[in-house]
N, C-alpha and C positions, 0 to 999 in steps of 0.2 A: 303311215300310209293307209292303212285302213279305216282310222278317227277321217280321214279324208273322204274316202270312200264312203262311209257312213254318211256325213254330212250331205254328199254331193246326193244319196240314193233319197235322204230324209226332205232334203230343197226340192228334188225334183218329184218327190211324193205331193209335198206343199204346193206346190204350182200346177201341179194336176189337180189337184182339189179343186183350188181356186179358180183356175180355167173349167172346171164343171160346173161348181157354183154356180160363178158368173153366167156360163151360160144357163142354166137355169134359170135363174135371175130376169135376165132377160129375155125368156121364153115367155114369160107370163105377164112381159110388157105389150103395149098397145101401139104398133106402129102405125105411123100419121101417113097419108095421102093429102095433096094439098097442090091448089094450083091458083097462079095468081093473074091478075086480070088487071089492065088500066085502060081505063077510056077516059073521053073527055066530061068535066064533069058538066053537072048542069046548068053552071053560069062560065063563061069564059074566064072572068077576071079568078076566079078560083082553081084554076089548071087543071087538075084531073083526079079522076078519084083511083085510088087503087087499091084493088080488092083482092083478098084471099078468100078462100074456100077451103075450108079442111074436112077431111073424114078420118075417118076410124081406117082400117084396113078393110073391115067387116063392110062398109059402107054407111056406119052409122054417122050422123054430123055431129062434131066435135065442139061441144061450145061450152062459153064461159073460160078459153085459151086468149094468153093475154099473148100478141104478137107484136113485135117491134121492125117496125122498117125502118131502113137503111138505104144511104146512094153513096156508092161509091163515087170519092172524090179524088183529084190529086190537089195536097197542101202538105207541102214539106215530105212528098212521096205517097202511096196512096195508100187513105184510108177510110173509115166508111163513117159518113155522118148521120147521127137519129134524125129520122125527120117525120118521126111520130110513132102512139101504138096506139093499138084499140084491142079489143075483148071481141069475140066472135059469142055471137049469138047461138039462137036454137037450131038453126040451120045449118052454123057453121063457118057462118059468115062475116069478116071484119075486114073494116075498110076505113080508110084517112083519105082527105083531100091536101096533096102536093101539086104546090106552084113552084117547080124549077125557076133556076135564075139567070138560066141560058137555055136557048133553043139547043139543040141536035140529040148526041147519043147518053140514054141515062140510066145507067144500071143499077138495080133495086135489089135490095139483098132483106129476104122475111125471116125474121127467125122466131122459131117459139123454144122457150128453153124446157119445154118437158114437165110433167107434172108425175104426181104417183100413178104407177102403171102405165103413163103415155110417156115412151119416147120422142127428146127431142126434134127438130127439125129446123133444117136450112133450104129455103128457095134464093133463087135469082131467078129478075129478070130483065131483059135489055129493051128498050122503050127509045123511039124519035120524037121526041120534043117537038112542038110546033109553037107551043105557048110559053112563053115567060115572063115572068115578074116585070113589073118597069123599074127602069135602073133609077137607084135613090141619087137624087140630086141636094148636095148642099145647100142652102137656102144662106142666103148672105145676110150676117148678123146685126144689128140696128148698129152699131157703135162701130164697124169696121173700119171707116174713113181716120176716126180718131186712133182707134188701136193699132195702126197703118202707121202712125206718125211719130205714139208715144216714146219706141226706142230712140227715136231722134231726139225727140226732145228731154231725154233722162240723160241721153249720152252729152247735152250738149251741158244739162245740169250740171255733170260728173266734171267736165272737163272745165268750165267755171269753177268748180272746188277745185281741184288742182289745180289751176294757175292764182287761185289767188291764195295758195298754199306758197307756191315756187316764188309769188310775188313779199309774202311775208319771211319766209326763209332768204332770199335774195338780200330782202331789204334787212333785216336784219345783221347779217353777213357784211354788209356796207356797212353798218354805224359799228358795228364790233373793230373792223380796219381802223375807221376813221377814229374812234376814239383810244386803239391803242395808236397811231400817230401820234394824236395830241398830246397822249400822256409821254410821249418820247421828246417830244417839241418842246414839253414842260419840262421836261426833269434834266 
């Protein structure tokens, strides 16, 4: 009982440690302020540009942060698709142009995964589409008339080998009869 007690006062010595570390730790980190922006970009057929702005806590701009956005999709339940990153600059500033592939509602998820002393960071934000991609049309391939037909004409191939399979086994099956007749007729 008391190897017990021991153990339990030496884990829980251990985890206060740790839990002060830590926070230490992260007392001397740099937390991020960051807000994100989408407007339309400067040519239509390009959809829109969307921009982040980061700072220090301090208000300093945070740059040379490599940030990745994301749109939450639903495919096979929901999850979030890259749809580009960029580096923010001197000012703090980084920004992608995204063409949606449907108008309406589209939520945009920024993240920066944190550097030495800067705390990571996650935005959202929800956006109405007005613009979107044109939808990709199949273009009809030169040979389709012929590649239209070919099953037919393999299948009809196939089925000319087997009857003139069923025609050579048949006929053979006939002259095997007929010639043990005869040899019965003979003997």
């Amino acid at each position: 009982m008391a190897r017990v007690r021991r153990s339990a006062l030496v884990l829980a010595a251990a985890s206060a440690l740790l839990n002060a570390t830590a926070g230490a730790a992260l007392a001397d980190h740099v937390r991020v302020v960051a807000e994100v922006m989408v407007e339309h970009a400067p040519k239509a057929e390009q959809g829109y540009l969307v921009e982040v702005k980061m700072r220090t806590s301090e208000g300093r701009p945070l740059n040379d942060a490599t940030v990745a956005f994301y749109e939450k999709v639903e495919l096979f339940g929901a999850r979030e698709m890259l749809i580009g990153t960029a580096r923010t600059d001197g000012q703090g500033f980084g920004e992608i142009l995204y063409l949606p592939a449907r108008t309406g509602s589209h939520e945009i998820v920024v993240r920066f995964s944190g550097r030495e002393h800067v705390l990571p960071l996650e935005l959202r934000h929800v956006f109405d589409a007005t613009v979107a991609a044109v939808p990709y049309e199949v273009a009809t391939p030169p040979l389709a008339a012929f590649s239209a037909r070919v099953p037919y004409g393999v299948g009809l191939v196939v089925l000319s080998v087997w009857a003139l399979i069923a025609f050579a086994f048949f006929g053979t099956l006939i002259r095997i009869r007929r010639g043990a007749r005869d040899q019965q007729q003979h003997a």
